[in-house]
N, C-alpha and C positions, 0 to 999 in steps of 0.2 A: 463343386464341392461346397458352394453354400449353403448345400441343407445340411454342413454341420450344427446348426442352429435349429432345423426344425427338430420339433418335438412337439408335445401334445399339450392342449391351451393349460394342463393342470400345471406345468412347469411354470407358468407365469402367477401360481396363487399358492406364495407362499406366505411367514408372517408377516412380511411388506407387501405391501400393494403397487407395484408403479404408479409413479404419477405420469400424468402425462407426453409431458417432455423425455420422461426416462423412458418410456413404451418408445416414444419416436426416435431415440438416440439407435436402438434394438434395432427397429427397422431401416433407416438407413444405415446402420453398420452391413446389415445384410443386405440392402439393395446395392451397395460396394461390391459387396463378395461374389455378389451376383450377376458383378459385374465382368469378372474373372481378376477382380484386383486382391492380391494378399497381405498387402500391410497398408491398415488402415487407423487414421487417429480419429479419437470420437475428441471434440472441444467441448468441456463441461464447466461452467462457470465454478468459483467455490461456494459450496450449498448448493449443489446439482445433484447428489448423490451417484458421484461415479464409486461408489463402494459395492452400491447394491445394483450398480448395473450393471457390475464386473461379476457380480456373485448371479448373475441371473443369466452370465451369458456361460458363464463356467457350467453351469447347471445344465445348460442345454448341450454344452459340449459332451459333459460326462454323461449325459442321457444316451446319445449315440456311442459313446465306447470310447471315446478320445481322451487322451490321459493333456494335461492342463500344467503349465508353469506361469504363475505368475510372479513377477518384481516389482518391490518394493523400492521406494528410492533412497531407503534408507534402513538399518537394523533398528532404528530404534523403532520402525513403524512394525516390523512383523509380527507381533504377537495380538498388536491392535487388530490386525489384518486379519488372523488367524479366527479372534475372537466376533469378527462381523461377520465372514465365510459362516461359522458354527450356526449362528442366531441366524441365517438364513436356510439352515436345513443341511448344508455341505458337510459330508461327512468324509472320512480318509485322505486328510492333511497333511501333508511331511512337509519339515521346514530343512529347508539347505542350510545349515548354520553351526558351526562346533558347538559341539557337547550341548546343541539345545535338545529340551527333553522330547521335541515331535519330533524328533529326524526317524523320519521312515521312507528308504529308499525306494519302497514297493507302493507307498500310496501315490493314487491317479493323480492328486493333485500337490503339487510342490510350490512352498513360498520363498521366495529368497532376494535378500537384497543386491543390486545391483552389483555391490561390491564382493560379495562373497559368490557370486555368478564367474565372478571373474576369478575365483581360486578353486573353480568342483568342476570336475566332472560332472557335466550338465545331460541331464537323461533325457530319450527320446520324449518328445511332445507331440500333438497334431496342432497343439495352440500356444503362445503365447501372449498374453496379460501386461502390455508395458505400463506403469502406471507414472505419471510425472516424465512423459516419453520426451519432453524437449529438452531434457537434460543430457539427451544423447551419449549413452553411456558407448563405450567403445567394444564392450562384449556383445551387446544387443546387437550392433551393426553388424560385426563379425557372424554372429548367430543369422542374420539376416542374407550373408554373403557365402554360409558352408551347408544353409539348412535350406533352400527355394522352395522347397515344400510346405511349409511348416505357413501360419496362418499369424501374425503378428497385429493386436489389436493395440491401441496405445491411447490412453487417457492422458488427458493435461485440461488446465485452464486457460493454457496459454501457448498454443502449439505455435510460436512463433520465431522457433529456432533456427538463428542461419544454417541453410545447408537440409532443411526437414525433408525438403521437396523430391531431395536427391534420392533418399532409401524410403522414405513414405510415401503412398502411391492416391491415397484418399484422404480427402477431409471431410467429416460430418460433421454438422453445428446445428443439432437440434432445439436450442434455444439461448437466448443473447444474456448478458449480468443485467440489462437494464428489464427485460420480459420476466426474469424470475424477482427485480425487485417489484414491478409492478404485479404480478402475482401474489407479493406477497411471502414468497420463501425465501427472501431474501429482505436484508433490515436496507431500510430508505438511510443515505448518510450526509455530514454537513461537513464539507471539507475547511478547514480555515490554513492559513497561512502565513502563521508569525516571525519575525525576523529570522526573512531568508537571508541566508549566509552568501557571500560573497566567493563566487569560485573560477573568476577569470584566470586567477594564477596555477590551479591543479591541473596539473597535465593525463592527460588521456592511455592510460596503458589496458592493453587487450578491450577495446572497447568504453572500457567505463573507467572513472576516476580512482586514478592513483592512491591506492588505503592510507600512506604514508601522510600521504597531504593534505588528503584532507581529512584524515585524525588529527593532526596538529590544528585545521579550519575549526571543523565540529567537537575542539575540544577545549575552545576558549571557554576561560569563565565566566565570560559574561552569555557566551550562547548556551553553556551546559546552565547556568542561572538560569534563563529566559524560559529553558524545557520545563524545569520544576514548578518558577514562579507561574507560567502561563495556564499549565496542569492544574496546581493549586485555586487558580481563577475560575480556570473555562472546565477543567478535566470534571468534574460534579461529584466527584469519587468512586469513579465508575473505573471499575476492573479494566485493566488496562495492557496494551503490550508495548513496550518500546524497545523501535529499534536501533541498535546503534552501527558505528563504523567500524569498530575491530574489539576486542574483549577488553582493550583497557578504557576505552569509552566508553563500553556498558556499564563497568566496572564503576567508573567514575560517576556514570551517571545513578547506578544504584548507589554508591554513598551521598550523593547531594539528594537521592529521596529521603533517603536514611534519617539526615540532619534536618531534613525539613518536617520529620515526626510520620513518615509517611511510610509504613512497609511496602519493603520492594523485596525481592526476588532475582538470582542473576541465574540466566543458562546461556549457555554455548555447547558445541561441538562435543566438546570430553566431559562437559555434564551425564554422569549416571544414567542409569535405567532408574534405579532407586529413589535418587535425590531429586530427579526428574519427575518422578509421579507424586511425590512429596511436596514440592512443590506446587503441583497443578491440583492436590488435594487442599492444597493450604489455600490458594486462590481462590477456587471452588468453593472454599467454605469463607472467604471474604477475609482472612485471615492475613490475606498478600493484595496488596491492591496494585502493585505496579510490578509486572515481570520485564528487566533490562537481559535484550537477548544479542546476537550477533547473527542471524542470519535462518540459524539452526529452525525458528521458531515459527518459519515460513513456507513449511509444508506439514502435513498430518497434523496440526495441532486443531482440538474440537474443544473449548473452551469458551466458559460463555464471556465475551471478551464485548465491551461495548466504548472503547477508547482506543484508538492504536496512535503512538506519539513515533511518526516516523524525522527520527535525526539522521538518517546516512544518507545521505546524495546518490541520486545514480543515474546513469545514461539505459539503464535497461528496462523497457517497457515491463517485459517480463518478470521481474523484480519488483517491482514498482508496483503491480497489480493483487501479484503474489503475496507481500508483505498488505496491503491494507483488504486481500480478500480475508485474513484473520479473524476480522470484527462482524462481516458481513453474514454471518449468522444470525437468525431471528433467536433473539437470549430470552426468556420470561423475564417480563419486569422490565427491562432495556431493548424495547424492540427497533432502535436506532443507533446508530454508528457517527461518534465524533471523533472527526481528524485533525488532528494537529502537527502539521505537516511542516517542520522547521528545518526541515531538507529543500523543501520548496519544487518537488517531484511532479507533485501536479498542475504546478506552475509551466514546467517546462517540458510534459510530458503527453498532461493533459488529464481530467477526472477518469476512472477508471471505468464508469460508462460508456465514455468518448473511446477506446481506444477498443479498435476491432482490425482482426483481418481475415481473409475469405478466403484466402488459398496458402498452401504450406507455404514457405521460401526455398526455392533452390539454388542460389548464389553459392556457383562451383569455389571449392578452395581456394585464396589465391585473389579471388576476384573482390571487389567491393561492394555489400549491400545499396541495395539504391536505400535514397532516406524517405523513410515512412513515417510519415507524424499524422497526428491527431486531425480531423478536418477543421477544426476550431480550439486553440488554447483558451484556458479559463484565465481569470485574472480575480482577484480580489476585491470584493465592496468595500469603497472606502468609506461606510459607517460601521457595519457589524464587523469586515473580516470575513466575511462567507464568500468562498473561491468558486465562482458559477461561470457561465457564458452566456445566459441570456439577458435581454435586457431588463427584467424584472428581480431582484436579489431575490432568493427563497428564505433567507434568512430574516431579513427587514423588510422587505416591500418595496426597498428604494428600485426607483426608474435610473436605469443609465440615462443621462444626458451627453449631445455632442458636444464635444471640446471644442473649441476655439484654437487655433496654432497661433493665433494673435491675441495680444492684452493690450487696454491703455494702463499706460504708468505715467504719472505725472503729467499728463497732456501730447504725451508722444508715444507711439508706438515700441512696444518691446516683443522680437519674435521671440518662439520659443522653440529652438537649434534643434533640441532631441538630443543633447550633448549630456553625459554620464552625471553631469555635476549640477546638470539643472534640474530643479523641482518640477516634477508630474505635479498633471491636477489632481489625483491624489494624494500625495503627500501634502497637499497645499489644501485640501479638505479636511485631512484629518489632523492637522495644525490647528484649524478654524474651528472644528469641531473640540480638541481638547480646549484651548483659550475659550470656549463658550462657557465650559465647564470651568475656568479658573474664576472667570468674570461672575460667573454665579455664586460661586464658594465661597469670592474675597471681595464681592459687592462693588464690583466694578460698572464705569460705563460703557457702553454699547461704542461710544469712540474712545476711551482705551483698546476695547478690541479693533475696531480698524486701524487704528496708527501700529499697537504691536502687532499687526499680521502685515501691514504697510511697512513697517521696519525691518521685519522678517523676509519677505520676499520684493520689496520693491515698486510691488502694485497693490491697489483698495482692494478688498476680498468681495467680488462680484461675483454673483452667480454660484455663493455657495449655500449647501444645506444647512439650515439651523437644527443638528442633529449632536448633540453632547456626547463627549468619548471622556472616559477616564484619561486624567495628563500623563504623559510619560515622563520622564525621568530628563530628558532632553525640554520638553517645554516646561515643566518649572525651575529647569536651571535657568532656560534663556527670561521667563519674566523674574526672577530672581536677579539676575542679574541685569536687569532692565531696572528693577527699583532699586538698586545698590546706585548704580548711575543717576537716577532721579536725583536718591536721597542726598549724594553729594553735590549733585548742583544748586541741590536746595540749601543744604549748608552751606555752600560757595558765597551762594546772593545773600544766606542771610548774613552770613562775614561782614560783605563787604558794605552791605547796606547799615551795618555797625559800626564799622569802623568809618564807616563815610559820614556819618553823623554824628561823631564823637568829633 
């Protein structure tokens, strides 16, 4: 049955042209089929164009007589869907959807969302179209489980759903997020990584972190500050998407854009069709520079988007990928991607580069995922802030050097434990590094810097970069309060050296 697919080379030349990756997805979907496998997922990075590789295989279905359903992962995408099928030639469209104006029960090919799949009567097919398939909707499986006939193809970016293994019988990966950025269809990005939030105390429910908890974490004022101020610095005013933890945290977060003079934008869920495109028009026209969203904003959105400020924390690869492939569009004019990642996701996740997997999961119900991580976590440069793994920063040029697990202090050895409350040699770089910059500003000596880094941590500052960081808010309290102490022992002596000679 897998020359439901063949047809004659004119079905491959219509107004798009395949690229080449999207030609090889075609073909291994079919060397699958050919295999006698009937549900298969094709893995298409974001900016792969699984739109026109859906619309190219539908084309060839309908060329042999096969009538076609494809879903949507969501209502708000079907009329998008509708409109990119048309502009590739696809003609006799019916949408599965109340009172929309395509519902035509008789055309070959039917659109519909997942959820509205699950309230119709669902017409014969010889094919089905899953698009965002690891979201495992529970009608698709069922259709899977009363229909064995029937040919179920599935697109995603991230087919890495527990349990895929079980009902999907094939993976195809015709090419990887880092091959398309290196091509070039995909924007090169610079992850950074500003005051990651502390999340030892949020507990874990259905896999990932408790909304509850940590909307109260990512909803402090000083962290919902730090997103704005840090935007305001680094963000260059560049169209932007942020996500947050639940809608009063977007919420929040769009009024602290608000006050800081900065048009924002809010969607979620029960955001309009209307108000929705009004928005994305407003953007589009530079009108909106910061869209605060809740989750909604992390599939179907084609916006030229060249900032994404992820604030929600999360345990899901899949999520985590989803939410900053947003930006990973090449935009004119913004052909790169800055992340500002105050969830700290790719900290503990890994760069979205880094995270690959080669075969579906099939960990039966019941059972426990084995854990899969990243072959190497990034960590952050402590001059620029650029979250990488190798040892050259892409951001600065700085070389990682090895660490030491031992210091002299004062003539005797101090280890250093690895204990919560002791300072990394990063933190103790980028200390040296802001005090470089006070000593500059307020015409300091070279040993006022060593004794306040000496006073600070206990040990002389060896072996650090002479590289200047803007102070934080933290080191000019602490030399602030270093010269308040001065000044009073200086008043002390000259007291007594008054009184002592009176």
């Amino acid at each position: 049955m897998n020359d439901m697919f063949r047809t004659e080379e004119r079905a491959l030349s219509n107004k798009k042209k395949l690229r080449p990756h999207q030609a090889k997805a075609i073909d291994m979907i079919r060397s699958l089929l050919g295999q006698g496998l009937r549900r298969v997922v094709c893995q298409g990075p974001c900016g792969f164009g699984k739109t026109l590789v859906a619309s190219k295989i539908i084309e060839m279905a309908l060329a042999k007589g096969n009538r076609v359903i494809f879903t949507a992962p969501a209502i708000s995408l079907i009329d998008q869907t509708v409109e990119a099928f048309e502009a590739e030639g696809i003609t006799g469209i019916g949408v599965m959807q109340a009172k929309h104006p395509r519902t035509d029960a008789m055309a070959r090919v039917q659109i519909a969302s997942v959820q509205t799949l699950a309230r119709r009567d669902i017409p014969q097919a010889a094919l089905m179209v899953i698009d965002e398939c690891h979201l495992r909707a529970k009608i698709v499986e069922q259709l899977m489980d009363t229909r064995p006939d029937v040919f179920f193809i599935g697109l995603s970016a991230t087919p890495w759903a527990t349990g895929m293994g079980l009902r999907w019988q094939g993976l195809a990966i015709p090419i990887t997020m880092q091959e398309l950025i290196d091509q070039g269809f995909l924007s090169k990005f610079t992850a950074y990584a500003p005051d990651v939030p502390d999340l030892k105390g949020v507990r874990t429910i259905g896999g990932d972190y408790a909304e509850d908890q940590l909307a109260q974490v990512m909803g402090d004022a000083k962290l919902v500050g730090s997103v704005v101020e840090t935007w305001l610095a680094q963000g260059e005013n560049r169209p932007t998407l942020c996500f947050a933890v639940n809608r009063a945290h977007a919420a929040l977060l769009q009024a602290q854009f608000e006050r800081a003079g900065v048009a924002s934008g809010y969607v979620d869920a029960n955001t309009d069709l209307v108000e929705r495109r009004l928005i994305n028009r407003r953007f589009r026209a530079g009108d909106i520079k910061v869209i605060c969203s809740v989750r909604t904003m992390t599939t179907g959105v084609d916006l030229p988007v060249s900032c994404i400020i992820d604030a929600a924390p999360t345990k899901s690869r899949i999520l985590h990928i989803q939410k900053l492939g947003r930006g990973l569009r090449v935009n004119p004019g913004s052909e790169d991607l800055k992340i500002l990642d105050h969830a700290g996701n790719s900290l503990r996740l890994g760069l979205v580069t880094d995270i690959h997997q080669e075969t579906l999961n099939a960990t039966p119900p019941g059972k426990k995922r084995p854990e899969e991580r990243t072959a190497k976590l990034p960590s952050p440069c402590v001059v620029c802030g650029v979250v990488h793994t190798g040892l050259i920063c892409p951001g600065c040029g700085r070389e990682r050097k090895a660490v030491s697990r031992v210091e002299s202090a004062a003539g005797q050895l101090v280890e250093i434990t690895g204990k919560a409350k002791a300072p990394t040699m990063a933190e103790k770089q980028q200390w040296y590094s802001m005090l470089l910059t006070v000593r500059r500003d307020r015409g300091r000596s070279s040993g006022w810097l060593a004794h306040t880094y000496r006073e600070r941590f206990g040990v002389w500052p060896r072996g650090m970069d002479d590289v200047m960081l803007p102070p934080s808010a933290d080191v000019w309290n602490y030399v602030k309060s270093k010269d308040i102490r001065f000044a009073k022992r200086r008043d002390t002596d000259v007291s007594y050296q008054n009184h002592s000679g009176g």
